[in-house]
N, C-alpha and C positions, 0 to 999 in steps of 0.2 A: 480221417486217415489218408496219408497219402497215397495215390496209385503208381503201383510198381509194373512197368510195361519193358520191351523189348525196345519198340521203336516210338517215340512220340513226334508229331506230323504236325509244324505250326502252319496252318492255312491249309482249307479244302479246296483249292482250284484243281485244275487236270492234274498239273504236278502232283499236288497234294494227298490227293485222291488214290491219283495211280500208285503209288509207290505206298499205297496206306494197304491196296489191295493186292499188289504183290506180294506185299512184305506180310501178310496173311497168308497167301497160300504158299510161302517158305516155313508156316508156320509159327511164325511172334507172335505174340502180342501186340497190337496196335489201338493206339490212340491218337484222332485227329484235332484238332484246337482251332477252332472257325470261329471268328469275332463275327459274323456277316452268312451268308446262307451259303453249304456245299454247293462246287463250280464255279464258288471264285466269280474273278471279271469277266471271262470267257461264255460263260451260262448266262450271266446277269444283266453284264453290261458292257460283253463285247462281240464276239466271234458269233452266238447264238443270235440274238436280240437283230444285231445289225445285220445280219444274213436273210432272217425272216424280213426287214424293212425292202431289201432290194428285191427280194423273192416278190414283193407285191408290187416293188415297183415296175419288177420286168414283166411282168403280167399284164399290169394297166399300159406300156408300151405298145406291148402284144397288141394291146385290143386294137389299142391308136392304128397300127399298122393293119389292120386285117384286112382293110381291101386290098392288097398287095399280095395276099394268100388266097383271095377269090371268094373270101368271105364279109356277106355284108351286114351289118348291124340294120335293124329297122328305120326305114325313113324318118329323121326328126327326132330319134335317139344318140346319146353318145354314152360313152363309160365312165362314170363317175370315181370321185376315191373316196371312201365313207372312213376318215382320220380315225375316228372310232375303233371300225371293225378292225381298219390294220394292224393298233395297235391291241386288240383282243386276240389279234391269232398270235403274234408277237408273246403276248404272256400267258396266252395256253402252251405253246412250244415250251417256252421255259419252264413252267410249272410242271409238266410233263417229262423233263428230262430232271426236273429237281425230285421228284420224287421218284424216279427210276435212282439218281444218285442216293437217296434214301435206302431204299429199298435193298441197292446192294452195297451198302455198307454192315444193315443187318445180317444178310447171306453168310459176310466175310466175318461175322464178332469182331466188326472194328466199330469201337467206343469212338461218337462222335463229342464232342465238351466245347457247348459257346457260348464264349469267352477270348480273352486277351491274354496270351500266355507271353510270358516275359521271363525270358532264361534267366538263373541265379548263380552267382557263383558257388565256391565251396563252402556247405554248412554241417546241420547235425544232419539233414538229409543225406547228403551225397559228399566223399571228400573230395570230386571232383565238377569242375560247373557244368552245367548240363541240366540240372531238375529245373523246373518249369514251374514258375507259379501264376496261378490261372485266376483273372479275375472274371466272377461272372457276373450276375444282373443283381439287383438289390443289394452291391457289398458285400456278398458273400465269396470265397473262393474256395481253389482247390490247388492240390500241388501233384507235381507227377515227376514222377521218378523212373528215367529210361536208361535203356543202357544205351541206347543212341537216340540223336535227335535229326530232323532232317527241317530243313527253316525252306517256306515255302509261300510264302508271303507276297509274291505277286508285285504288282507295281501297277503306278495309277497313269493317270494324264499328266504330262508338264505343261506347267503354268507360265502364261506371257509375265515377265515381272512388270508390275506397274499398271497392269490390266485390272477392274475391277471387275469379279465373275459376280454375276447375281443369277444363275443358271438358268434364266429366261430367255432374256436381250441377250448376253454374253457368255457364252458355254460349253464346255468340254462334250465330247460325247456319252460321258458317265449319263448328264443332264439329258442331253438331247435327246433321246434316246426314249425318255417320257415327257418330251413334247404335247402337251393336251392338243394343238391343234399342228400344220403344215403350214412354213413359213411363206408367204408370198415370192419373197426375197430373201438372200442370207448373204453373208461373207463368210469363205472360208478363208484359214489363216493355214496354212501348210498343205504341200502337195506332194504329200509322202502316200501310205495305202490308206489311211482313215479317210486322209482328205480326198482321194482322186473317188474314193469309194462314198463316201457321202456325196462329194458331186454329181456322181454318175446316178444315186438314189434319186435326188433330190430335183434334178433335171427330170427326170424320167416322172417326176411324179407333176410337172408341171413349173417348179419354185425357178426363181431368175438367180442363176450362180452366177457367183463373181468367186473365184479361185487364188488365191497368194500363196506365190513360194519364194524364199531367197533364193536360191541356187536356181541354177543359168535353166533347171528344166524341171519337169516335173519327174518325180519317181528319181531323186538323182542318185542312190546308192543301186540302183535297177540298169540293166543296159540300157544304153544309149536311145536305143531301136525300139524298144517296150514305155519307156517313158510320151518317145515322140507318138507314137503309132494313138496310144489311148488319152495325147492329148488332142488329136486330131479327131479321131472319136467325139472328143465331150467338145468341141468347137462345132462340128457339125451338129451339137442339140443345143447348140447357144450360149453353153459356159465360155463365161470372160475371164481369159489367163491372165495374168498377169508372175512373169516370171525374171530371177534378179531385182524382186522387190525387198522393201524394207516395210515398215510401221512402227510408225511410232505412236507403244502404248498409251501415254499418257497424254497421246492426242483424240484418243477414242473419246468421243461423248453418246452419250444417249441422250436422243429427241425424242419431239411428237411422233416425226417421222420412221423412227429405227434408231438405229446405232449408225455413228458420224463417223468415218474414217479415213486417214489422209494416208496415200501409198504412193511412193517414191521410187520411179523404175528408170535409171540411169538421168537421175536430176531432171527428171519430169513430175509432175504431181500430179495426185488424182486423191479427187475429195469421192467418197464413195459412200451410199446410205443404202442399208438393207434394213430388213424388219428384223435380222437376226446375226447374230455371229458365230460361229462356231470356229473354237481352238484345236487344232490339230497339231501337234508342233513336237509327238514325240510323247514317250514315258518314261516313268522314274521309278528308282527299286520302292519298295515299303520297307525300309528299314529300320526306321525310328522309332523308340517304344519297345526293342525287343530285348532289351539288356545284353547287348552283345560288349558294352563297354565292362560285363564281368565277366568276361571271357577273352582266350586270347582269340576267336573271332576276328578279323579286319574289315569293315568297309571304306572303298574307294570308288569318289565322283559318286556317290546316292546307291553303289550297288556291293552286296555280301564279294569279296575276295573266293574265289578257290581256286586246289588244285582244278585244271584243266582236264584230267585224264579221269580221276579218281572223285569228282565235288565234294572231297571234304576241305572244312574250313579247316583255318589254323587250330583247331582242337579235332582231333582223326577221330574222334564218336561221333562230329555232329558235322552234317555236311547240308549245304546249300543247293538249290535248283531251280530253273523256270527262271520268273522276269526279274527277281530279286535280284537276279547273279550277271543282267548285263547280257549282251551277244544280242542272236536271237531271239526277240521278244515274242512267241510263238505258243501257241497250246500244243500242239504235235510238238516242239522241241521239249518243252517241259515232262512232256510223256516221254520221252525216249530218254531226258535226264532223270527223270523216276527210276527209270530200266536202271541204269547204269548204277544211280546211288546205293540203289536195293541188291542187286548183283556184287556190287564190292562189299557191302556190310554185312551179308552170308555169304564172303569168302569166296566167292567168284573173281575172275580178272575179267572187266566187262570191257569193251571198244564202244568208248564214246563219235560220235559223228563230229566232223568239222563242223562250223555254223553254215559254212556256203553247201554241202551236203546236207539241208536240210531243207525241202520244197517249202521256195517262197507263192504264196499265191493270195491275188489282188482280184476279188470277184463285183468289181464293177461289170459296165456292160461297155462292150465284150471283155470277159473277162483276161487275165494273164497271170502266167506262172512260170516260175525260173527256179532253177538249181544250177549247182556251182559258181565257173568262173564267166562275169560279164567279159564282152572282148576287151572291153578297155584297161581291164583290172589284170586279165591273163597277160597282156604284152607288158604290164607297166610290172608283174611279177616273175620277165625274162620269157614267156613262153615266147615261140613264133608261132604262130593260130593259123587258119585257114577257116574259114568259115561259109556253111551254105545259109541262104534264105530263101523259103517258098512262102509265098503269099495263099490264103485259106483261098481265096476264089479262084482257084483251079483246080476244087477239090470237089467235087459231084455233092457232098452231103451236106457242105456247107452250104451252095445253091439250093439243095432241097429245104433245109433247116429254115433258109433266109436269113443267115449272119456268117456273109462271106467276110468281114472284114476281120484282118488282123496276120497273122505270117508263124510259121514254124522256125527257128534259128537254131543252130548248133555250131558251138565252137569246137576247133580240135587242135591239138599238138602237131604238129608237121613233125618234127623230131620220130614222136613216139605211135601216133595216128590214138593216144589217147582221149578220152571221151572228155573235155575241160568244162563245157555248159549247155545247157539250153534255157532255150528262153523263148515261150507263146507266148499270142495274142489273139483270142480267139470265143467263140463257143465252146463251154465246156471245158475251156486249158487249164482249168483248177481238177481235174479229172484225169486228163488227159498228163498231166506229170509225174505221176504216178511212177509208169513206166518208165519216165528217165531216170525216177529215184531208183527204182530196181536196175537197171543197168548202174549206175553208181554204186549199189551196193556190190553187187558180182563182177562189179572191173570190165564190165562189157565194153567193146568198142566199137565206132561207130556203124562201123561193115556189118559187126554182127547183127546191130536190131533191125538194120538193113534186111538180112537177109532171114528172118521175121517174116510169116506169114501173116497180113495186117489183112481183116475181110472188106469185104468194097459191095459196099459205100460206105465208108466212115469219116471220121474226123480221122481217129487215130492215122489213118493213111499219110497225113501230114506228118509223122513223126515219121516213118519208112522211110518216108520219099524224102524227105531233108538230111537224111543220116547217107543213103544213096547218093545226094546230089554233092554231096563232098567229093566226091571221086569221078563225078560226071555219069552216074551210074543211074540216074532217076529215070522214071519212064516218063514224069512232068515235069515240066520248065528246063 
């Protein structure tokens, strides 16, 4: 028999999810359709997974550094990395947040079904397209019948063309990710956040980085200032940049020695051998396979079409969200386009966020995070800016912490003395943006978080004190 629901939800990632358990406590009916296990890439094999790797790798740093905090390890010991243990806490974490996502899906009576739902056009089901038919395991299926649908389907790693992946030697982060052992050596191929963020693990764990990006820097959709600052960072633990490079895939071999690679940085060469490669170079929607060619649905460049304001597709019952849709490829964006799709389809008018109003953040070491306008993006879009910068080492907590390095930034409007960006670099700046998100939200500007009681000793003092230094109003620098 077919299942007749309110909302049906293809893929359980954060999007998925979220907008499965809102649209429950609007009271629908919900059903979720997960080919793969609820949390998506994010639980599995992104955000989660790779957070816990650096979490042990900043640890094992820690120790490295302890005589510099006045603590000393016993004579003739040192701290070791047990590849094992890492990755055991790594899939306790996940396992423990998967079965929390279990858990309240039951809470909400939201019908989880895995399987591969592939929308259908108009039949004796339904006289319009929209019903789902769900393939699950042994050939057997099921069909569902929603008054709306919401496509939710996530997006993967892009692929070098012409690269041959055997996910050992040659490997996205999906692979990497259960690595049996730590590579001596690697090459990275992109120095976007996977990439600067594996680097910065992978260093830290002891591995020899070699880094590649085309573009003239690292981090280059990131300000100017956040790109240079954390490539300087991973230079000082020995990562080797290389940037305005090319590669040429079907120059890669695999040796005895590792993988063979020739890179090309303004008509110089450089033949390069690691024991490993990792592709970093960007993601792509999942769109294929969902029957959207029976519907009036569009995709364009690999990613679901929507309205902007509202994420419905070109059929108003069934709307798009998350990595599917393009923009911000983000778990918190996908959550807040939950909000928004759920909100419109029980008749709500919701206010979707800009993408650049959505806190970016890159938890290398030290980590960085940015919202809004980079300076260079605000001038080239007509603003006139003014902008302060404080460096963390003149901030009392970062000396105590022992990770002064890195700087507070904020751009503003001259015009309007509006709030256009900020952008850390720092301890904790993935914590610490928080608060410029909340000024973005309430239109705050920059006097006001200024005049913000921030307690001392903090980091956050860093944000005061640079919103202050716009106006020469700071008590530092």
């Amino acid at each position: 028999m077919p299942i007749e629901v309110d909302v049906a939800i293809i893929g359980g990632g954060p999007g998925g999810y979220t907008a499965a358990v809102l649209a429950a406590k609007a009271g629908r009916s919900v059903v979720i359709i997960e080919r793969d296990k609820l949390g998506g890439t994010c639980l599995h094999r992104g955000c989660i997974p790779s957070k816990s790797l650096l979490r042990s790798a900043e640890v094992y740093a820690t120790i490295g550094e302890a005589a510099s905090y006045g603590v000393s390890l016993p004579e003739g010991t040192a701290a070791t990395v047990d590849w094992k243990a890492v990755l055991n806490r790594k899939n306790s974490i996940v396992e423990q947040l998967h079965k929390g996502l279990q858990a309240l899906m039951k809470q909400h009576g939201i019908k989880v079904i895995n399987g591969s739902g592939r929308i259908i056009g108009p039949s004796i089901f339904s006289p319009r397209s929209g019903a789902i038919a769900v393939e699950l395991k042994y050939g057997e299926s099921d069909t569902i019948i929603p008054k709306n649908v919401i496509i939710a389907t996530g997006s993967r790693p892009r692929r070098l063309e012409g690269l041959v992946y055997d996910g050992v030697h040659i490997a996205t982060s999906d692979e990497a990710l259960d690595w049996s052992s730590r590579p001596s050596s690697i090459l990275i191929i992109g120095g976007g956040v996977i990439g600067v963020e594996w680097a910065s693990m992978l260093s830290d764990f002891g591995t020899e980085v070699t880094l590649v990006e085309t573009a003239d820097r690292l981090l280059p959709t990131e300000d100017k200032d956040v790109g240079s600052e954390l490539a300087k960072a991973l230079k000082k633990r020995g990562v080797k940049i290389f940037t305005g490079a090319s590669l040429q895939a079907e120059g890669c071999k695999l040796t005895e020695s590792g993988v063979h690679a020739v890179v090309t940085v303004k008509g110089e060469t450089h033949n390069i051998i690691a024991e490993k490669m990792l592709v970093s170079i960007g993601r792509q929607g999942n769109v294929e396979n969902l029957g959207l060619e029976n519907t009036d649905v569009k995709a364009d460049k690999g990613f679901v079409k929507v309205n902007p304001a509202t994420l419905q597709t070109g059929e108003s019952h069934i709307y798009a969200i998350g990595d599917c849709i393009g923009g911000i490829q983000l778990a918190h964006a996908a959550m807040h386009e939950a909000n928004v799709a759920i909100e419109h389809l029980t008749g709500n008018k919701p206010t979707r966020a800009v993408d650049r109003d959505i806190p970016r953040c890159i938890y290398s070491r030290p980590e960085a995070a940015s919202i809004g306008w980079t300076e260079a993006d605000a001038k080239a879009n007509g603003f006139e800016v003014k902008t302060a910068k404080l460096p963390l080492r003149i901030f009392g907590k970062a000396l105590v912490y022992g990770e002064s390095e890195g700087f507070a930034k904020v751009v503003a409007d001259i015009a309007t003395g509006d709030l256009l960006g900020v952008h850390l670099v720092g301890a904790h700046a993935t914590e610490l943006i928080a608060e410029a998100a909340l000024a973005k939200l309430l239109d705050a500007v920059p006097w006001e978080i200024g005049r913000a009681i921030h307690p001392h000793p903090t980091l956050s003092e860093a944000m005061q004190e640079v919103m202050l230094a716009l106006d020469g109003r700071a008590g530092h620098g």
